[in-house]
C-alpha positions as CSV (number, residue, x, y, z in Angstrom):
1,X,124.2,226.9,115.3
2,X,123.9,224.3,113.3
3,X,124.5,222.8,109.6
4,X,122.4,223.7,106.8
5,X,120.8,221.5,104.8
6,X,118.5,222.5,102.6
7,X,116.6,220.1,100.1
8,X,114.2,220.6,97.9
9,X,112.3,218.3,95.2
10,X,112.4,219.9,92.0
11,X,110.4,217.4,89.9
12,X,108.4,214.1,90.8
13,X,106.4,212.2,88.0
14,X,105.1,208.6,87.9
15,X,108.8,206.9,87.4
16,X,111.3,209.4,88.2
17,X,112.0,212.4,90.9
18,X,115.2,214.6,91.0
19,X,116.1,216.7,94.5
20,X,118.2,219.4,94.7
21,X,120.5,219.3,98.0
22,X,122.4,222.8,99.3
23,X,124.9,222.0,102.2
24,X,126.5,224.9,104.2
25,X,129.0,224.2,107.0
26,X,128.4,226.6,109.8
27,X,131.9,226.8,111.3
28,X,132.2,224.6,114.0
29,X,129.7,221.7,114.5
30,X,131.2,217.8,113.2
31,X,130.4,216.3,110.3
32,X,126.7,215.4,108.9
33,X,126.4,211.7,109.5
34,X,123.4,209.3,107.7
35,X,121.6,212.5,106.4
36,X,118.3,211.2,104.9
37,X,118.1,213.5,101.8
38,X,115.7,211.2,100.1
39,X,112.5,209.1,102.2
40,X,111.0,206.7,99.3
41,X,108.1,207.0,102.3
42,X,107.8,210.3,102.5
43,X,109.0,212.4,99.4
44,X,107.8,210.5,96.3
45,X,104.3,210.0,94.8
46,X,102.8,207.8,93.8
47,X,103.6,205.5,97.0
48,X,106.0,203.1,95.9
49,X,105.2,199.6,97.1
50,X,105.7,197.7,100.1
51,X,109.8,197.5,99.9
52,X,110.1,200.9,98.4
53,X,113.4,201.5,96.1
54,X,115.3,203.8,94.3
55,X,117.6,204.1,92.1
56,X,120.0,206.6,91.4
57,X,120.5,207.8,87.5
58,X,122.2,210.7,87.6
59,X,124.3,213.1,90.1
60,X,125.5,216.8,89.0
61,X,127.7,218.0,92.4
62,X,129.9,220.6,93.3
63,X,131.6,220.2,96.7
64,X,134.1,223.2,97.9
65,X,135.8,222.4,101.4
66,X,134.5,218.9,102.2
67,X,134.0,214.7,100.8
68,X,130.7,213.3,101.3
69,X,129.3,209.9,100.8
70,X,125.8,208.9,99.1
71,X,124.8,205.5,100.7
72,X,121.5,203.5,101.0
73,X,120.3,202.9,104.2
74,X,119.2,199.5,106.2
75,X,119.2,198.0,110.0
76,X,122.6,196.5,110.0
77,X,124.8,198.9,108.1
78,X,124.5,200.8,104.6
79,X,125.4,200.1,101.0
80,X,127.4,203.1,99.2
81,X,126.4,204.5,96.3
82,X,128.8,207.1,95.5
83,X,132.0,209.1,97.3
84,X,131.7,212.8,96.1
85,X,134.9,214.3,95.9
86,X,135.5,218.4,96.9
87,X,136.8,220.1,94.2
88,X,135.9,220.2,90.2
89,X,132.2,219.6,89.9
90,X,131.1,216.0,88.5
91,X,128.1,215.8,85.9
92,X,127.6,211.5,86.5
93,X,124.6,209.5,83.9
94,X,124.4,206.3,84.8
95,X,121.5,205.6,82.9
96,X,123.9,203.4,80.2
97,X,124.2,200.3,82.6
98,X,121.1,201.2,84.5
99,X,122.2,203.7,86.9
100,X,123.0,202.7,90.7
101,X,120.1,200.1,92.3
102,X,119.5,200.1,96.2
103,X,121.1,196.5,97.0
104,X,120.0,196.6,100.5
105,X,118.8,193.9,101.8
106,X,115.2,192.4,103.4
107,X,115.9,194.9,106.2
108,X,116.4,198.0,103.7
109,X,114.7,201.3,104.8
110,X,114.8,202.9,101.0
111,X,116.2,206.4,102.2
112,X,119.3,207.5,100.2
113,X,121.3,209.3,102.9
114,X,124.8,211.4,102.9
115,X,127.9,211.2,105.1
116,X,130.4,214.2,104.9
117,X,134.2,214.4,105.9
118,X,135.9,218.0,106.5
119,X,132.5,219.7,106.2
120,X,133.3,222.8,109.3
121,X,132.8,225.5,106.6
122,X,132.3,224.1,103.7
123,X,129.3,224.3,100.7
124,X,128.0,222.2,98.6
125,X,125.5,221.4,96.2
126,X,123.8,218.2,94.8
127,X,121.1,217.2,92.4
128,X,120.0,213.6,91.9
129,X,118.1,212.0,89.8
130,X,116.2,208.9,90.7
131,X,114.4,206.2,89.3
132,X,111.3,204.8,91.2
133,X,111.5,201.1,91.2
């Protein structure tokens, strides 16, 4: 058996898109590792352009039994975003400074992915907000 991972686009107009993300351990397998939750490819219209990008304005989680870690994804390594913490759920805007840009490099695939730490049995749930850039 294996982790679930359920997500699921709740909205997706011309500039933004927010995804809602359900995580449920299943008892034994390891933790998730570079999960792609969000594919600027594949889950947004319009197309973005020819380096898509997103960036993230807003994160409403609630974690119970595990860490996890939002990160951007390119060839070479990854650029975080954000370490969720298990625990008392977190209601984040970032819109005041602009929220949190993919800095990836030339190389940069677009895909906002998650890490997790202690996950076994654990649930979780996510929703993220993005802006298309």
């Amino acid at each position: 058996m294996a982790h679930t991972a359920d997500i699921t686009k709740l909205h997706d107009g011309d500039r933004m898109a927010v995804f809602h993300v359900f995580i449920k351990g299943d008892g034994v397998s390891s933790d998730l590792s570079k999960l792609t939750l969000i594919d600027p490819n594949v889950d947004v219209t319009p197309k973005l352009g020819k380096r898509p990008s997103l960036t993230v304005t807003a994160l409403w989680y609630s974690l119970a039994g595990f860490d996890a870690r939002l990160e951007f994804d390119y060839l070479n390594d990854e650029t975080g975003v954000w370490a969720l913490a298990r625990g008392n759920p977190a209601d984040l805007c970032f819109d005041s400074f602009g929220g949190i840009k993919d800095r990836s490099p030339v190389d940069g695939t677009g895909k906002l992915m998650l890490t997790t730490s202690g996950l076994v049995s654990g649930t979780g749930s996510i929703i993220i907000k993005v802006r298309k850039d």
